[in-house]
N, C-alpha and C positions, 0 to 999 in steps of 0.2 A: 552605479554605486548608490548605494541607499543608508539612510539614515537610520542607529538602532537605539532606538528611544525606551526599548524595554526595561533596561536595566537604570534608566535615567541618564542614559551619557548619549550626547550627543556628537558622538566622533562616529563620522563615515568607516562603516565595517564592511567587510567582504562578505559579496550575496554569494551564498550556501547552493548545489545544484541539489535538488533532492526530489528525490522517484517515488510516486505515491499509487499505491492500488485502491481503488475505492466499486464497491460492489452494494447488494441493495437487493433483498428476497421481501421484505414487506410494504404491505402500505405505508406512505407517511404524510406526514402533512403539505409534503409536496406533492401529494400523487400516489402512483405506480414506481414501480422499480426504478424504470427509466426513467420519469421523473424527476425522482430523487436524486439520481447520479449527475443528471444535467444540472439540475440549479446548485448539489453540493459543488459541480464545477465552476457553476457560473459565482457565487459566495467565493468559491478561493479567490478565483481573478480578480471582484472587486474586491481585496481585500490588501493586507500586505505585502503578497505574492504576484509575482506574475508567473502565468503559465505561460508553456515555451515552446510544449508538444501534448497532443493530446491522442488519444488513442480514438482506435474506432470504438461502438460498442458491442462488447460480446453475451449470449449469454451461454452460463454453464448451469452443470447440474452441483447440489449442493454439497460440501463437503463437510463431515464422510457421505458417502450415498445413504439413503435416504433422509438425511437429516433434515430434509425441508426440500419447499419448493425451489426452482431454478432460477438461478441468480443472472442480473444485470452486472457484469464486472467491465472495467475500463482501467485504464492507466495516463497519469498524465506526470509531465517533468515539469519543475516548477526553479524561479528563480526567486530567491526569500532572504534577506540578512536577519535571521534566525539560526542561533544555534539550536543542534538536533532536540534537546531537549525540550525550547520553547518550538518549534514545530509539532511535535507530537503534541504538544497541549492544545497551540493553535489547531490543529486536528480535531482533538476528542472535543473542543468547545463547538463544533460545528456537530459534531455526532449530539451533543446535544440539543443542537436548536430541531434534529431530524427522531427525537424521541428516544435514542441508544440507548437501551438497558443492555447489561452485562450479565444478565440472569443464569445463564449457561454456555458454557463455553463453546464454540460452533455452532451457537444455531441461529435462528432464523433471527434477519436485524434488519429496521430500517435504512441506516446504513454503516457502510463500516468504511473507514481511512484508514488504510494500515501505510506506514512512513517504513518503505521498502529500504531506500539506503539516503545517505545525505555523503555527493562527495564518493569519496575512498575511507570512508572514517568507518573504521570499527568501535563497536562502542558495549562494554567499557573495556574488553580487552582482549586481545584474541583465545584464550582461554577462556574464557566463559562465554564465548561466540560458538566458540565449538561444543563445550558441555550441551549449550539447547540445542544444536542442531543435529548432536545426535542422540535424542533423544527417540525412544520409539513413537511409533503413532500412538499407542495405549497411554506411555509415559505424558505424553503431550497433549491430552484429550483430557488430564488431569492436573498437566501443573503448568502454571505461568509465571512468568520473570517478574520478581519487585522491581526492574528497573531496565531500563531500553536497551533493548540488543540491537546490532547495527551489526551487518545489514540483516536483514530478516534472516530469522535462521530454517524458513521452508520454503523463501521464496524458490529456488531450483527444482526445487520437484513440483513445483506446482503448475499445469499448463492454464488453469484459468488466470495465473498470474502472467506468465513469461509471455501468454500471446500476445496481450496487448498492451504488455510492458515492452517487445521487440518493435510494436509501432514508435513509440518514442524515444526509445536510448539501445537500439541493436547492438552499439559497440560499446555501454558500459560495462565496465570490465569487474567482477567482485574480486573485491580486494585479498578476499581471503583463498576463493576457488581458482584464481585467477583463468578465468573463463569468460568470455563477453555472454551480455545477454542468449545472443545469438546461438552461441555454441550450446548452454544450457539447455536451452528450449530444443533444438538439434539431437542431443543426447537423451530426450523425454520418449517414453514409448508411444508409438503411431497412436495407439489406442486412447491413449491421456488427451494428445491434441484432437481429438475428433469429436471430444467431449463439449468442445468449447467453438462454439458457432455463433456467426456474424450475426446481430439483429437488422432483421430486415425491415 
């Protein structure tokens, strides 16, 4: 149990389980790709967060194809007494100590934190969970949400996400597909996962 002093109140709150993908196609002030994903992991841990599982690292090619160079992606499960919203903030303040412009939508970043799900929480409600996630790829290449969808509304199709999101949470289950990890990434075309290979 941990203490949430964000809001100024000092009453013991319930620590949040929340799944996070973090990936890294440029230079940055930590380095190389790899780099960058290590010490953005190593910053959560000291931080308010404890990690709980960490993935191996992978890399993939970037998304859409040719968009850029080939990405360092990882996944780790963190324990945090932060509601989703102050998580995602805590996020994007680390994106900033790592340079993160938002200049163009997918493309090359020094690094990115995307807050996959927190929990079973859909967020803000299952109708507008679903509007982004079926959104086309053209539609979604051009428009982004004023406000946090929960859980990601692409994480299932994506295998640079599900690989080494099944390293640390294979049985969490989304709340809305009701499908584990496992099953997700299972259902992804052979061809999707072969894209995404171990760093050696």
């Amino acid at each position: 149990m941990k203490t949430n002093t964000a809001s100024g109140n000092d009453r013991p709150t319930k620590d949040n389980i929340a799944l996070i993908a973090l990936g890294s196609n440029q230079l940055s002030v930590a380095g190389d790709p790899k780099d960058t994903v290590l010490q953005a992991m190593e910053i959560i841990q000291n931080s308010e967060a404890e990690i709980l599982a960490c993935s191996k690292l992978y890399t993939t090619y970037a998304h859409p194809s040719g968009s850029g160079p080939d990405f360092i992606n990882a996944a780790i499960k963190i324990s945090i007494s932060q509601c989703p919203e102050q998580i995602l903030n805590f996020l994007h303040r680390i994106e900033t100590r790592f340079g993160r412009e938002r200049l163009v939508r997918w493309g090359p970043r020094t690094i990115d934190l995307d807050l996959l799900a927190v929990d079973t929480e859909i967020r803000p409600d299952v109708e507008t969970y679903l509007h982004w996630r079926r959104l086309s790829e053209i539609e979604q290449a051009h428009q982004a949400p004023s406000e946090l969808i929960l859980p990601h509304p692409r994480l299932q199709d994506r295998a640079f996400v599900l690989v080494p999101l099944a390293d640390v949470a294979p049985e969490w289950v989304h709340p809305v597909l009701k499908k584990s990890v496992r099953e997700m990434l299972n259902a992804l075309p052979a061809e999707d996962k072969k894209g995404v290979r171990l760093v050696e």
